[in-house]
C-alpha positions, 0 to 999 in steps of 0.5 A: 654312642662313641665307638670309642667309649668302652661298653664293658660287656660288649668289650668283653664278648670281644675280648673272649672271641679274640682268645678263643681264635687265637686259641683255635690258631684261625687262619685269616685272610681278608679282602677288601678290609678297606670297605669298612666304615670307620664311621657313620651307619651301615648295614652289614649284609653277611652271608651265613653258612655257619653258627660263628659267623656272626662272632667272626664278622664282628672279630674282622670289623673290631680289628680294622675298625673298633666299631661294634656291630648290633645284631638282628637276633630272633625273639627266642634267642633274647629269652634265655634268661642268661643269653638274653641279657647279654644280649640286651646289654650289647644292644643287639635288636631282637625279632619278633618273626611273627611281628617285626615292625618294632625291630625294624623301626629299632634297626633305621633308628641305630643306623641313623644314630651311626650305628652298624646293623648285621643282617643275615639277608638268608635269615638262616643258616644254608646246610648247603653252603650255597647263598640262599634267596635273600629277604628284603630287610637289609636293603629296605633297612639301608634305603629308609636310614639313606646309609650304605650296604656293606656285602660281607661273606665269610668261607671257611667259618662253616668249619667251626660250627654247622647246622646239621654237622657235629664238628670235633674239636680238634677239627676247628684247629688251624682252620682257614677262614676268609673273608670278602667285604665289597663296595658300599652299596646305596639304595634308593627309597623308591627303587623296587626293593625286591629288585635290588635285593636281588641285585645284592645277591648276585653280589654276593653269590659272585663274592662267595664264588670268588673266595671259594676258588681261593681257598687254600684247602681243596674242599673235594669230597669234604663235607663242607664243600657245597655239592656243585663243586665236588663236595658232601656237603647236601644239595640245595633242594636236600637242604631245603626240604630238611629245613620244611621238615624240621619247620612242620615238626616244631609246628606240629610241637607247638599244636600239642 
């Protein structure tokens, strides 16, 4: 489909987050906006230190762009009656986590039609606002379709909404938010995927670095502000065995 063509409930779904920033008066900067596709497929490879940064990425691509991008979202998030049409009708893919094939023969299929595809290589949100180990899709997904990576991290969006951090209202007002997109990156079929996954985040981990050292609001004792660069925010490991807690709890749940 035409990135031209309208789609009214996608269209729509922009047009409320471009309100809703403007509302919260976001503050943003973006390096590297010359690096976005204006055509043809690509992955975008996103940081993810927060729940808006999915909506933040696609607000950065549509005013560059025009170009909407199809989210890799969990199956769970497809079954909420509501949620999940919406959904449906933006053509994001869902995920089975237990069964994926089918998401990911979706995913190469729309990268070959010259669609963009958001993938959270970290497959969760980091509580510790660092960059986490990375899952090799995105790079597996670029390589089979023969389309590019596009590295995009976000800071300052894990301000708005968190895991683990009920976040005022008034505190999203005015927020900074800055974005870094990097070269395309290409990735060969026959090339060891876990190798260049890796590769991929150093990248990235490098681009978050960069960011954070130009924020213009000094993180020092913020909650928001990763542990290793003086701020509250829960160390790496603490966040880790949070998530392996909270796991063996739905679990758990599940037996019942």
């Amino acid at each position: 489909m035409s990135k031209h063509q309208p789609e009214v409930t996608y269209d729509a779904a922009v047009g409320a987050g471009l309100a809703l920033f403007a509302f919260w008066r976001l503050k943003r900067t973006v390096f590297g906006a010359e690096h976005l596709p204006r055509e043809g497929g690509a992955v975008i490879a996103i940081t993810h230190f927060g729940y808006l940064d999915f909506a933040l990425t696609e607000w950065i691509v549509w005013l560059q762009t025009r170009r909407r991008i199809r989210f890799m979202a969990k199956q769970s998030v497809f079954n909420r009656p509501v949620v999940g049409s919406l959904l449906r009708a933006m053509r994001h893919i869902p995920v089975d986590m237990s069964a994926g094939a089918d998401a990911y023969a979706a995913a190469v299929e729309a990268l070959k039609a010259g669609e963009l595809i958001g993938v959270f290589p970290e497959a969760g949100v980091s509580a510790s606002f660092t960059v986490r180990d990375f899952k090799t899709g995105a790079v597996r997904l670029a390589a089979e379709a023969d389309v590019p990576v596009i590295p995009v991290v976000v800071w300052g969006g894990h301000r708005l909404m968190t895991k683990r951090r009920r976040v005022r209202f008034v505190e999203r007002f005015g927020v900074p938010v800055s974005f870094a997109i990097g070269s395309p990156l290409m990735f060969s079929p026959d090339a060891d995927a876990r190798v260049e996954t890796d590769r991929l985040h150093a990248t990235m981990a490098a681009m978050v670095d960069g960011l954070q050292a130009r924020y213009p609001v000094d993180g020092a004792g913020q909650w928001w502000q990763p542990r290793e660069l003086g701020g509250a925010a829960p160390s790496a490991d603490e966040a880790a065995a949070a998530d392996a807690a909270r796991d063996a709890q739905r679990a758990a749940e599940r037996r019942k």
